[in-house]
PQR file with spaces between the fields and no chain letter, atoms N, CA, C, O and H, PARSE charges and radii, in Angstrom:
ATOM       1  N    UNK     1     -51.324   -9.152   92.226 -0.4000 1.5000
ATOM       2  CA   UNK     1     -52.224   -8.055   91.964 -0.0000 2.0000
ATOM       3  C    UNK     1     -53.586   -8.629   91.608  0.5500 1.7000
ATOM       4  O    UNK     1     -53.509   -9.635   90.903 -0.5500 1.4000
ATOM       5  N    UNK     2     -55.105   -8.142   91.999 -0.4000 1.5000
ATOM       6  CA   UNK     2     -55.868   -8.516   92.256 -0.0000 2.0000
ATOM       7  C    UNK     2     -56.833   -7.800   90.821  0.5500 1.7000
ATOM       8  O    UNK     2     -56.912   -6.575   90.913 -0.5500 1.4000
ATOM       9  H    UNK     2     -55.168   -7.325   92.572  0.4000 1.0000
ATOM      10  N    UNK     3     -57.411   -8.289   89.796 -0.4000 1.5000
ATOM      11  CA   UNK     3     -57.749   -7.983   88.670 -0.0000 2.0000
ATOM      12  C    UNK     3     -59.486   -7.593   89.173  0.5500 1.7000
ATOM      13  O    UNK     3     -59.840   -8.602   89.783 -0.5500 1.4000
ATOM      14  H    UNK     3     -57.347   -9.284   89.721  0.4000 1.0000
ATOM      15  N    UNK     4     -60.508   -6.717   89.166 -0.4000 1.5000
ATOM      16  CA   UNK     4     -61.731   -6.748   89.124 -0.0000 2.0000
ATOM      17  C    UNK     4     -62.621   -7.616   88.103  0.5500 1.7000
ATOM      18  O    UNK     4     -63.637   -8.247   88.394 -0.5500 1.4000
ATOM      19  H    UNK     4     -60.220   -5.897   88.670  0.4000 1.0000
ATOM      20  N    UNK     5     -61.858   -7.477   86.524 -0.4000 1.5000
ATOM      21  CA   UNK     5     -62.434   -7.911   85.743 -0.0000 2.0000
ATOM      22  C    UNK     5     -61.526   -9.341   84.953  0.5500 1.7000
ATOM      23  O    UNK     5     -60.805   -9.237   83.960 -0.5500 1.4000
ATOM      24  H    UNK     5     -61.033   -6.964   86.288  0.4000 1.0000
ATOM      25  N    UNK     6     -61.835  -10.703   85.767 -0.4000 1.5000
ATOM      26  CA   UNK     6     -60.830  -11.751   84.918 -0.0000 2.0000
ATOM      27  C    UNK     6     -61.434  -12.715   84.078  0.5500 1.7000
ATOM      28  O    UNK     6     -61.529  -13.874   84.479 -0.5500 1.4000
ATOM      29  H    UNK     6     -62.420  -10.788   86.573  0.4000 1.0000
ATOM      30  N    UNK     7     -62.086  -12.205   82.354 -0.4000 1.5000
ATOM      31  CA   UNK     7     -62.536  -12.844   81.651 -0.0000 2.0000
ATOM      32  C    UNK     7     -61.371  -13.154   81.006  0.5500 1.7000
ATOM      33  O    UNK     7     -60.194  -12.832   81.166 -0.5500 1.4000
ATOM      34  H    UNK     7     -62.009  -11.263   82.027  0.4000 1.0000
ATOM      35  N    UNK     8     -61.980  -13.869   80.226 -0.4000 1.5000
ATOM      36  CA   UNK     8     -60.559  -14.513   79.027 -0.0000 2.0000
ATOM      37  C    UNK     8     -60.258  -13.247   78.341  0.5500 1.7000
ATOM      38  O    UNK     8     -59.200  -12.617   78.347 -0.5500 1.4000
ATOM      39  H    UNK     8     -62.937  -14.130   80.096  0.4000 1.0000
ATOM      40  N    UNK     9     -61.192  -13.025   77.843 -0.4000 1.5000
ATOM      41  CA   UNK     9     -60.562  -11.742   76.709 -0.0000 2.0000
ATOM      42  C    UNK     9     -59.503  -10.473   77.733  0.5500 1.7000
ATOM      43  O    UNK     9     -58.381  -10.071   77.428 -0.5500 1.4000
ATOM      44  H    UNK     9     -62.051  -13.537   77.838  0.4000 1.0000
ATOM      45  N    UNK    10     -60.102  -10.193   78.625 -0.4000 1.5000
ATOM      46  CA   UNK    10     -59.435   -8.933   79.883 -0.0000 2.0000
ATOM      47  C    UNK    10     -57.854   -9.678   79.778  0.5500 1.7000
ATOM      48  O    UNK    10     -56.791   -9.131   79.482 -0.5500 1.4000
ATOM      49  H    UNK    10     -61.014  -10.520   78.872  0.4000 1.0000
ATOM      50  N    UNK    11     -58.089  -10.975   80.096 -0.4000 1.5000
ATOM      51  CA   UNK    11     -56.511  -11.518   80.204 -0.0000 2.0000
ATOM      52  C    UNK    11     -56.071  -11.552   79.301  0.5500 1.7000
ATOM      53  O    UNK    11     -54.902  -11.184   79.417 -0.5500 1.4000
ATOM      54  H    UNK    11     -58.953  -11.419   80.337  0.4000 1.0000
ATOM      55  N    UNK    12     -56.389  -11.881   78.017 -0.4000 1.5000
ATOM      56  CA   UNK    12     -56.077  -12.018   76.721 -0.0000 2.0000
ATOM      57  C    UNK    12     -54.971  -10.353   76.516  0.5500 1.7000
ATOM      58  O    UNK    12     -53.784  -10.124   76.281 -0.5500 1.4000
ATOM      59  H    UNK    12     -57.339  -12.180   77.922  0.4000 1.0000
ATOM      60  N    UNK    13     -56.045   -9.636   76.739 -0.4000 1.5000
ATOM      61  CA   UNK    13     -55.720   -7.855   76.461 -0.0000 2.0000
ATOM      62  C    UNK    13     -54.379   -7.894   77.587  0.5500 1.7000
ATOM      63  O    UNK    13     -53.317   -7.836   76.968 -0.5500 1.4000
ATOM      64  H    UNK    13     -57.009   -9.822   76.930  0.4000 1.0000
ATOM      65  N    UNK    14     -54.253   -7.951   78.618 -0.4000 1.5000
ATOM      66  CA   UNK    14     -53.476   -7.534   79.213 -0.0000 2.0000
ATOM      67  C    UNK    14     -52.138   -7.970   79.193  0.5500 1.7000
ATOM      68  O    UNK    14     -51.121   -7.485   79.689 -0.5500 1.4000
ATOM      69  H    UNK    14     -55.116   -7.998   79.121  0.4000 1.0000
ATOM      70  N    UNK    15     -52.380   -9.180   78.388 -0.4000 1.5000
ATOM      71  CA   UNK    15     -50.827  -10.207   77.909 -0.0000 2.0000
ATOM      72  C    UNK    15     -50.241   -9.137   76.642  0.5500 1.7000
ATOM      73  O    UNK    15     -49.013   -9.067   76.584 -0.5500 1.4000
ATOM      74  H    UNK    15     -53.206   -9.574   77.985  0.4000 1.0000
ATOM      75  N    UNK    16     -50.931   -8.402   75.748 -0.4000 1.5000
ATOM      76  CA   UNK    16     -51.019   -7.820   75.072 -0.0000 2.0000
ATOM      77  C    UNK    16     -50.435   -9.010   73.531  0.5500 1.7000
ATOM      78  O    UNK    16     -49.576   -8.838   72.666 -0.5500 1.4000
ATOM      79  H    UNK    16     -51.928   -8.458   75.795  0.4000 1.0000
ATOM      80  N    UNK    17     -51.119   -9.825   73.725 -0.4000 1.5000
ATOM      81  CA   UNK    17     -51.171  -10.891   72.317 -0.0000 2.0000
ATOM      82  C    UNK    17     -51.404  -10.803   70.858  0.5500 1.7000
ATOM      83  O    UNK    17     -52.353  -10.187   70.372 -0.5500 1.4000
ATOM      84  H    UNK    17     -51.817   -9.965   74.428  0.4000 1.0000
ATOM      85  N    UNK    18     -50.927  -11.142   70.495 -0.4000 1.5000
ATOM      86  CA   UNK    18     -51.149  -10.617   68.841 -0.0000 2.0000
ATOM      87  C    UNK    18     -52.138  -11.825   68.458  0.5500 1.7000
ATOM      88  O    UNK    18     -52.937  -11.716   67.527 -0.5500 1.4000
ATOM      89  H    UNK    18     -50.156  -11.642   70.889  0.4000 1.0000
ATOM      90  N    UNK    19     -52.035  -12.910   69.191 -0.4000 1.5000
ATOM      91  CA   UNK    19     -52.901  -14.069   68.623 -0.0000 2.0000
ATOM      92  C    UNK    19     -53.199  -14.849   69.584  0.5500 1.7000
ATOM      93  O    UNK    19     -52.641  -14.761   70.677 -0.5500 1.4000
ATOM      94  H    UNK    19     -51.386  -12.998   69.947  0.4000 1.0000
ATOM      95  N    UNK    20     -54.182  -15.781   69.297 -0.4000 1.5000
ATOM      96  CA   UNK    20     -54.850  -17.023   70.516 -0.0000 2.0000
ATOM      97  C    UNK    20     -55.009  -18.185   70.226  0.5500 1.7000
ATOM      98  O    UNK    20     -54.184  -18.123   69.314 -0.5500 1.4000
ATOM      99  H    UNK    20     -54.635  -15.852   68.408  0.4000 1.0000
ATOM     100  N    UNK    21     -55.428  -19.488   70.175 -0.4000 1.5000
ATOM     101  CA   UNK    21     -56.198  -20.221   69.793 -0.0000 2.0000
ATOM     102  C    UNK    21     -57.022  -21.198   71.420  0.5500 1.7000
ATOM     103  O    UNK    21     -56.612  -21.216   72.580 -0.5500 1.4000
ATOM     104  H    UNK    21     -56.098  -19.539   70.916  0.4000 1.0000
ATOM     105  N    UNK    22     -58.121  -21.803   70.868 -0.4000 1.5000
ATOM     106  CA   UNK    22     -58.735  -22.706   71.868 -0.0000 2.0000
ATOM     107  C    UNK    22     -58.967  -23.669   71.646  0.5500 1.7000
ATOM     108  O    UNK    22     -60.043  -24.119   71.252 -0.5500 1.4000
ATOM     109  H    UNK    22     -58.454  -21.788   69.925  0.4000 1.0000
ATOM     110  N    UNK    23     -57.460  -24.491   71.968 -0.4000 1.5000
ATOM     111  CA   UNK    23     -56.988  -26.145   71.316 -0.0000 2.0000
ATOM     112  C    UNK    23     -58.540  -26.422   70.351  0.5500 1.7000
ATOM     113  O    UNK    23     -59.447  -27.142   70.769 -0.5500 1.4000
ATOM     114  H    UNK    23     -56.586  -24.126   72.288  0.4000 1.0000
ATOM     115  N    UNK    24     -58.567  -25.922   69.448 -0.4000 1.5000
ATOM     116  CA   UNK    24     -59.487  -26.764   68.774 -0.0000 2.0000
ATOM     117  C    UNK    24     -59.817  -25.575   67.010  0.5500 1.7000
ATOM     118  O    UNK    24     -59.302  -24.521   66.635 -0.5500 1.4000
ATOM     119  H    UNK    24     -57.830  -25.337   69.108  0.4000 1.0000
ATOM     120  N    UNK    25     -60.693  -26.315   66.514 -0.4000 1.5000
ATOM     121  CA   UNK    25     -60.852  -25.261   65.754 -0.0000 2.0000
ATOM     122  C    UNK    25     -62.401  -24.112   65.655  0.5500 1.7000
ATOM     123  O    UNK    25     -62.669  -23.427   64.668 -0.5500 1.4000
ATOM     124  H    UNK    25     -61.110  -27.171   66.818  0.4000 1.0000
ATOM     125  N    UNK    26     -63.033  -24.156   66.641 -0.4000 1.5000
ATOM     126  CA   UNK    26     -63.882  -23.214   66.796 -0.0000 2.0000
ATOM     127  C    UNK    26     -63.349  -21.592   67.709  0.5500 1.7000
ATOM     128  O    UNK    26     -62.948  -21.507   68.869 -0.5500 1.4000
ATOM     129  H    UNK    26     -62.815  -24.713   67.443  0.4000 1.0000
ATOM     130  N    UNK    27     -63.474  -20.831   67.015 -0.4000 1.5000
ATOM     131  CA   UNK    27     -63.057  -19.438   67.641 -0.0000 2.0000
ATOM     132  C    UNK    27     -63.758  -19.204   68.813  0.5500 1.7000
ATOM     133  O    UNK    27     -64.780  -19.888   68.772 -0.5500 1.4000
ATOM     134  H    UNK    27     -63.800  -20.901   66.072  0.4000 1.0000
ATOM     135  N    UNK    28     -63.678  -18.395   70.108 -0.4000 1.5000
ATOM     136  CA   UNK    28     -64.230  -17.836   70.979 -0.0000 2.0000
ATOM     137  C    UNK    28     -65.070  -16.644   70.433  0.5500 1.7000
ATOM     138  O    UNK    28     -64.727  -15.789   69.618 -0.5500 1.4000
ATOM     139  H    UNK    28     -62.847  -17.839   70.141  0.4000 1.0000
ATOM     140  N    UNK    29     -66.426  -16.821   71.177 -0.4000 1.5000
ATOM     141  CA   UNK    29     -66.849  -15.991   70.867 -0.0000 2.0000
ATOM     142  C    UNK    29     -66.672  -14.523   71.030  0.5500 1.7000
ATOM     143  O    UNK    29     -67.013  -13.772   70.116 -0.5500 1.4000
ATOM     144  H    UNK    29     -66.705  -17.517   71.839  0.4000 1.0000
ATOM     145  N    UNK    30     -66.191  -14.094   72.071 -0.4000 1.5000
ATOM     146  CA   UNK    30     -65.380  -12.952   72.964 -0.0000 2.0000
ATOM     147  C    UNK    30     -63.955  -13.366   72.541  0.5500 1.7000
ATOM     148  O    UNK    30     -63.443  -14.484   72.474 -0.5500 1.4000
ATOM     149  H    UNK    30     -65.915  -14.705   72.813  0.4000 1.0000
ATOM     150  N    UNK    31     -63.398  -11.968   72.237 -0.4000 1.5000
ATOM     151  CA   UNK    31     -61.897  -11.701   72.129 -0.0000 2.0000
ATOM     152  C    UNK    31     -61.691  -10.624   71.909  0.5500 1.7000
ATOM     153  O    UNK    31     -62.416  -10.052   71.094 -0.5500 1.4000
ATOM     154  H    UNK    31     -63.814  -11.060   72.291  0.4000 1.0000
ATOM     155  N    UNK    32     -60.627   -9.926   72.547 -0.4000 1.5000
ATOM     156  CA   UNK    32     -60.192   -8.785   72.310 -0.0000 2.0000
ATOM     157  C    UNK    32     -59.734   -8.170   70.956  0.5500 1.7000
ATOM     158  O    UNK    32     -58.860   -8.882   70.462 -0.5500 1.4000
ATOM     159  H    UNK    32     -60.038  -10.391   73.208  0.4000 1.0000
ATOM     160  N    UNK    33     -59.906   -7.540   70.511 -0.4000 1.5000
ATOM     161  CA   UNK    33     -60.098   -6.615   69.091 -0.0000 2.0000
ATOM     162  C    UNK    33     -58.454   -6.545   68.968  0.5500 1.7000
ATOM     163  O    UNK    33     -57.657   -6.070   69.777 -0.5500 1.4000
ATOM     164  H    UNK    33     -60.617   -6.961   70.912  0.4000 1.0000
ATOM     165  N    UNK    34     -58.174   -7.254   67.530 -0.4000 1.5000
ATOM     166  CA   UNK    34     -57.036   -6.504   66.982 -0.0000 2.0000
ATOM     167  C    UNK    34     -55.718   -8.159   67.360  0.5500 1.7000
ATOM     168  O    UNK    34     -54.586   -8.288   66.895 -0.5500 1.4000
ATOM     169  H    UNK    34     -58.822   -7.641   66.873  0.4000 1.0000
ATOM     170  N    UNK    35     -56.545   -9.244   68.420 -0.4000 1.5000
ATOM     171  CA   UNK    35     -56.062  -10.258   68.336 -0.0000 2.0000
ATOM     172  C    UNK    35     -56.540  -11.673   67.363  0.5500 1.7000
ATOM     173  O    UNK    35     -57.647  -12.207   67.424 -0.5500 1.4000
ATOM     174  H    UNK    35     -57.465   -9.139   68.798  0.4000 1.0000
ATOM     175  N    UNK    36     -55.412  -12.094   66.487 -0.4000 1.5000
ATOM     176  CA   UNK    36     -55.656  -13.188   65.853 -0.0000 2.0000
ATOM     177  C    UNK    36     -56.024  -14.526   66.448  0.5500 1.7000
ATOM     178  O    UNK    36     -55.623  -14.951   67.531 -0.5500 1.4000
ATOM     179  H    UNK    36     -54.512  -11.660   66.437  0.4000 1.0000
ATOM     180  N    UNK    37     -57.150  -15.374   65.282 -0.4000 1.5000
ATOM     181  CA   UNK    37     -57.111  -16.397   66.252 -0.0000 2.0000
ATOM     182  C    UNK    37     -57.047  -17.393   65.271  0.5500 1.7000
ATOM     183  O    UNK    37     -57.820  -17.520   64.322 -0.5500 1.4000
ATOM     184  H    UNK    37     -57.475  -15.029   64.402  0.4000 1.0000
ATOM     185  N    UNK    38     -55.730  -18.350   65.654 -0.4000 1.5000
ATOM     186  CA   UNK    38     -55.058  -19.662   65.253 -0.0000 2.0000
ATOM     187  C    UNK    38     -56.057  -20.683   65.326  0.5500 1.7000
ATOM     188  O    UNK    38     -56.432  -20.990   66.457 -0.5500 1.4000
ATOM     189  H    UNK    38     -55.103  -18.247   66.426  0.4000 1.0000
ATOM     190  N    UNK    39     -56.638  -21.356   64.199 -0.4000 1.5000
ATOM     191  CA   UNK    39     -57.273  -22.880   64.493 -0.0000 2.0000
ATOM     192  C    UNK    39     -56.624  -23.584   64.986  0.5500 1.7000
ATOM     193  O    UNK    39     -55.454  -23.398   64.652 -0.5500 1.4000
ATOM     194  H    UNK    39     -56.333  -21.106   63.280  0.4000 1.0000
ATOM     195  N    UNK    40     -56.775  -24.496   65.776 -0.4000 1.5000
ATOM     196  CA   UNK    40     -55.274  -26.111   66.034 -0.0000 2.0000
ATOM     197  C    UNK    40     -55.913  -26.996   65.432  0.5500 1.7000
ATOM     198  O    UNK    40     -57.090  -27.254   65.683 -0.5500 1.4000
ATOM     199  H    UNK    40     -57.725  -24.647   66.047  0.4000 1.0000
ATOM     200  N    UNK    41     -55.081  -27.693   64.385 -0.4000 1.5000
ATOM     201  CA   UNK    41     -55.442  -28.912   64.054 -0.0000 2.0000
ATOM     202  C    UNK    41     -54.809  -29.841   64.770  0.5500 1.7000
ATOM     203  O    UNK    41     -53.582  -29.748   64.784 -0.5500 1.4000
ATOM     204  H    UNK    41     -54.125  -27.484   64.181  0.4000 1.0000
ATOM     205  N    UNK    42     -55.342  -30.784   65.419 -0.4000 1.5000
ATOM     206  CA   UNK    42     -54.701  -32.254   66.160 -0.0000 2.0000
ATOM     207  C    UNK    42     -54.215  -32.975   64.461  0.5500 1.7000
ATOM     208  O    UNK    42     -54.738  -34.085   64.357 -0.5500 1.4000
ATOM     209  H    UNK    42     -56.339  -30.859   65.408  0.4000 1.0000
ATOM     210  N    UNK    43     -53.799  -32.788   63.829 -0.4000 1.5000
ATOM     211  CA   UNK    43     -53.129  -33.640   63.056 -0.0000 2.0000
ATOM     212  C    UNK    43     -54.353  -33.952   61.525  0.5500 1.7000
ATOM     213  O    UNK    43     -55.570  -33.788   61.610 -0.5500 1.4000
ATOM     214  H    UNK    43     -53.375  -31.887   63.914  0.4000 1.0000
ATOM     215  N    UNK    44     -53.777  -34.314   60.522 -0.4000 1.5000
ATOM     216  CA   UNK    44     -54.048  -34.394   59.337 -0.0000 2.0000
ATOM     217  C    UNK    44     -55.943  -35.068   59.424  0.5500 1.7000
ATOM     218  O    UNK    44     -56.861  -34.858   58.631 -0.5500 1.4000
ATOM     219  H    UNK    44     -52.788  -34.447   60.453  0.4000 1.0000
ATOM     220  N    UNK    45     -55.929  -35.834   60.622 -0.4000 1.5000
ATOM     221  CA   UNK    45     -57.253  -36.714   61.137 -0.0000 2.0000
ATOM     222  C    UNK    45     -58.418  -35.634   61.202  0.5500 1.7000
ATOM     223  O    UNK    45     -59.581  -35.939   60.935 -0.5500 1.4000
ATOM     224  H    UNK    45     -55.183  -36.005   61.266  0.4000 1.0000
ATOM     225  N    UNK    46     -58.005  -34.258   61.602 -0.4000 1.5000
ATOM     226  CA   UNK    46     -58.989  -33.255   62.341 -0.0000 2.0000
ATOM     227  C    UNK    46     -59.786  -32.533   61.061  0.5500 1.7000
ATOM     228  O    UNK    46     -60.870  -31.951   61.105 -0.5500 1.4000
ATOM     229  H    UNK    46     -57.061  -34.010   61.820  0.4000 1.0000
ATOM     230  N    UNK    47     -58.897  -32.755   59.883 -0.4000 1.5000
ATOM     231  CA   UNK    47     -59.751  -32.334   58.594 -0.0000 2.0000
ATOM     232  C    UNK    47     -60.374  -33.053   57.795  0.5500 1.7000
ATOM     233  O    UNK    47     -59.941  -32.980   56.645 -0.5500 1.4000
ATOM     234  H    UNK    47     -58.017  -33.228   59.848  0.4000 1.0000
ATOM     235  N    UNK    48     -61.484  -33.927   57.994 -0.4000 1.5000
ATOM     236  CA   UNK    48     -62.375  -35.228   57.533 -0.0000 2.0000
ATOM     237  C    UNK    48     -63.669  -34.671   56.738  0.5500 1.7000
ATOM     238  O    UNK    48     -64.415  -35.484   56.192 -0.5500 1.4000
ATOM     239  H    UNK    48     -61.836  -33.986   58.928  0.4000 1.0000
ATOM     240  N    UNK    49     -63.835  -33.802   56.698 -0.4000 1.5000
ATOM     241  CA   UNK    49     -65.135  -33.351   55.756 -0.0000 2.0000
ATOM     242  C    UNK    49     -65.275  -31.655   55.642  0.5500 1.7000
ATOM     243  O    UNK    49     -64.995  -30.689   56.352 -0.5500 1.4000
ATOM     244  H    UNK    49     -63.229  -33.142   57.141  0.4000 1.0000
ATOM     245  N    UNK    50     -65.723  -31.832   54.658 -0.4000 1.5000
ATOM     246  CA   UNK    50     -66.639  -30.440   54.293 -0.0000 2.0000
ATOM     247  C    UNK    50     -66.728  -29.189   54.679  0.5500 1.7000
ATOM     248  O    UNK    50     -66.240  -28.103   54.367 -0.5500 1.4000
ATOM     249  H    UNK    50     -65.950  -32.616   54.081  0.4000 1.0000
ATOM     250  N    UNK    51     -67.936  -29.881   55.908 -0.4000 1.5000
ATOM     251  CA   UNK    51     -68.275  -28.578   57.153 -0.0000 2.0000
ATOM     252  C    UNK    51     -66.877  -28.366   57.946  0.5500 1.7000
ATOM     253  O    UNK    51     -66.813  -27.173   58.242 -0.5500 1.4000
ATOM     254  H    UNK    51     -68.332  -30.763   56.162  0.4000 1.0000
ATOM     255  N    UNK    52     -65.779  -29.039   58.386 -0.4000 1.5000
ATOM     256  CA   UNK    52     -65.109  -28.600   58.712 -0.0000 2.0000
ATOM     257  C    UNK    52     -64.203  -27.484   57.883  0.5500 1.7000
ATOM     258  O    UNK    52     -64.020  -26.381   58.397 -0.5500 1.4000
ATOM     259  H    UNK    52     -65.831  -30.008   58.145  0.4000 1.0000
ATOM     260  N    UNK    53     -63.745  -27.743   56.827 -0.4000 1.5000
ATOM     261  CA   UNK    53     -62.949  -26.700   55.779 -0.0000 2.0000
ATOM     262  C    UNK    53     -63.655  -25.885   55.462  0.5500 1.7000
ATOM     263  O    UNK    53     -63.256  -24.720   55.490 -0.5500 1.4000
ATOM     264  H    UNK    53     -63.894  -28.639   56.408  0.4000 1.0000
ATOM     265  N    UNK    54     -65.059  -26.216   55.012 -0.4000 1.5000
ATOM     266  CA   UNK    54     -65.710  -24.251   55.180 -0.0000 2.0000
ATOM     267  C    UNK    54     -65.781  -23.841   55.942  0.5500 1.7000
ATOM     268  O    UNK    54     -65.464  -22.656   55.838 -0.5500 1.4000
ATOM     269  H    UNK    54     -65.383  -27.162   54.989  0.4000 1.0000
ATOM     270  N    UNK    55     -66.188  -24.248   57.300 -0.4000 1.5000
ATOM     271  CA   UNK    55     -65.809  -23.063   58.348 -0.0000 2.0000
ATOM     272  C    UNK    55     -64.548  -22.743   58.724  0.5500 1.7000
ATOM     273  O    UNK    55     -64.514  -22.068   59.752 -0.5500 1.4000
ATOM     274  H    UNK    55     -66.445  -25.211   57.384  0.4000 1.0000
ATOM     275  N    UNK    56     -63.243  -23.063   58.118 -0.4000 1.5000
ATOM     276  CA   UNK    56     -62.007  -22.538   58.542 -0.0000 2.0000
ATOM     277  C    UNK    56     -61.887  -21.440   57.023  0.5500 1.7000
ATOM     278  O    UNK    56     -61.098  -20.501   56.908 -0.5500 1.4000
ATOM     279  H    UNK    56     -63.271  -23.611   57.282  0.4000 1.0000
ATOM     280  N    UNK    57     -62.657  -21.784   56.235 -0.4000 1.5000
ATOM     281  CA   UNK    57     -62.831  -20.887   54.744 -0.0000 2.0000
ATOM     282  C    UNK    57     -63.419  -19.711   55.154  0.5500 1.7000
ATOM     283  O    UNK    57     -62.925  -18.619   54.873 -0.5500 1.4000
ATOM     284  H    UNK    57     -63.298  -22.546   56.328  0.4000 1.0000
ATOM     285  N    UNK    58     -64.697  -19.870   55.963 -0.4000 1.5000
ATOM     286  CA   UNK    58     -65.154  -18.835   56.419 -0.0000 2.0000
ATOM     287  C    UNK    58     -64.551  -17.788   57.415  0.5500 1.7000
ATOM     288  O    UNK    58     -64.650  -16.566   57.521 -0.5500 1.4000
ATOM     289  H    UNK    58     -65.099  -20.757   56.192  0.4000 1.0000
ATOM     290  N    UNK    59     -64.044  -18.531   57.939 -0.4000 1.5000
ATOM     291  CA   UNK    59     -62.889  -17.802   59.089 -0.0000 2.0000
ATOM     292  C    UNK    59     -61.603  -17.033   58.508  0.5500 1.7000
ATOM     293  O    UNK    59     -60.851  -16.278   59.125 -0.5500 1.4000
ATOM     294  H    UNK    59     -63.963  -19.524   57.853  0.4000 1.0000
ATOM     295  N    UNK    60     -61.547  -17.435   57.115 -0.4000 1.5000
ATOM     296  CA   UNK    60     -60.251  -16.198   56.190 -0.0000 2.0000
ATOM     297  C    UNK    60     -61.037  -15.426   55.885  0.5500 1.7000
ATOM     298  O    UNK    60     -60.922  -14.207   56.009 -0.5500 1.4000
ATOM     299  H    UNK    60     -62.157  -18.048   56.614  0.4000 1.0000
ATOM     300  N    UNK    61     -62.385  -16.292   55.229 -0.4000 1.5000
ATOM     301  CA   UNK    61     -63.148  -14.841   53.975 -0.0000 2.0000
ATOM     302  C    UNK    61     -63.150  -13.700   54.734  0.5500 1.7000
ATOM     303  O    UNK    61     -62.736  -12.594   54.388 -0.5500 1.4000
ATOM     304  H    UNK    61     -62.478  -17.282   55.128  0.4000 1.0000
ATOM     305  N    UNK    62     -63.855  -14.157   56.263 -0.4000 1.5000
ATOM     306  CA   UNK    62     -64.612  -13.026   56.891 -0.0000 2.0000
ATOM     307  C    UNK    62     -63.202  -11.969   57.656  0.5500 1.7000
ATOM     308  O    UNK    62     -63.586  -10.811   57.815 -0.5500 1.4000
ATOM     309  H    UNK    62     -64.192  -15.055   56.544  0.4000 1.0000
ATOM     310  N    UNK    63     -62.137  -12.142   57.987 -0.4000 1.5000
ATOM     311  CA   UNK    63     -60.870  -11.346   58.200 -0.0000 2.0000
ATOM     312  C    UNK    63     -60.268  -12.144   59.419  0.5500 1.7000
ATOM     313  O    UNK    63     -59.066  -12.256   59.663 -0.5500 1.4000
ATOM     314  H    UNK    63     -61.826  -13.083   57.858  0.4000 1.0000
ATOM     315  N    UNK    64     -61.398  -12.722   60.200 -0.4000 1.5000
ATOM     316  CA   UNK    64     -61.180  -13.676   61.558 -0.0000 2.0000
ATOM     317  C    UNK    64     -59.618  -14.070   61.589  0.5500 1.7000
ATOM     318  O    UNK    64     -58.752  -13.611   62.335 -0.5500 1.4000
ATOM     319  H    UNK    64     -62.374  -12.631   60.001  0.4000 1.0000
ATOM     320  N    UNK    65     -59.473  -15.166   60.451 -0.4000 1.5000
ATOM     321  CA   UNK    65     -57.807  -15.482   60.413 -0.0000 2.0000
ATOM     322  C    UNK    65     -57.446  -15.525   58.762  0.5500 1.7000
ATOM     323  O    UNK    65     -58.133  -15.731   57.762 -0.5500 1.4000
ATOM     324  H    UNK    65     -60.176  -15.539   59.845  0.4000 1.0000
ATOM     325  N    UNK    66     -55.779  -15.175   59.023 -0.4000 1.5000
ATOM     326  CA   UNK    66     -55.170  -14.975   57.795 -0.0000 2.0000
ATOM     327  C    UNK    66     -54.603  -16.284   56.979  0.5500 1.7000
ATOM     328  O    UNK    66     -54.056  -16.141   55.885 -0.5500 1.4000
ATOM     329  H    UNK    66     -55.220  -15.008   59.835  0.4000 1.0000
């Protein structure tokens, strides 16, 4: 079946997903409403400073992830 509209998020929606992630820990900017999005950590190495843990801090405060 031949989709008109095949962005990530359209596919995202149509899997009907409760959650996502994009091997890494920065969120997409586009995503379908009402889906969670999982950081991946590659391993204990991927959390080395600061700026990294506040922006995964920021990503609970703000509702982004639980």
């Amino acid at each position: 079946m031949a989709y008109k509209n095949k962005t990530w998020s359209t596919r995202i929606s149509r899997l009907q997903a409760h959650w996502h992630y994009s091997w890494g820990l920065k969120m997409q900017p586009t995503r379908p409403a009402g889906v969670e999005f999982v950081p991946m950590f590659w391993g204990k190495w991927t959390i080395n400073n600061d700026k990294q843990i506040n922006y995964i801090k920021d990503l609970a405060d703000s509702g982004d992830i639980n």
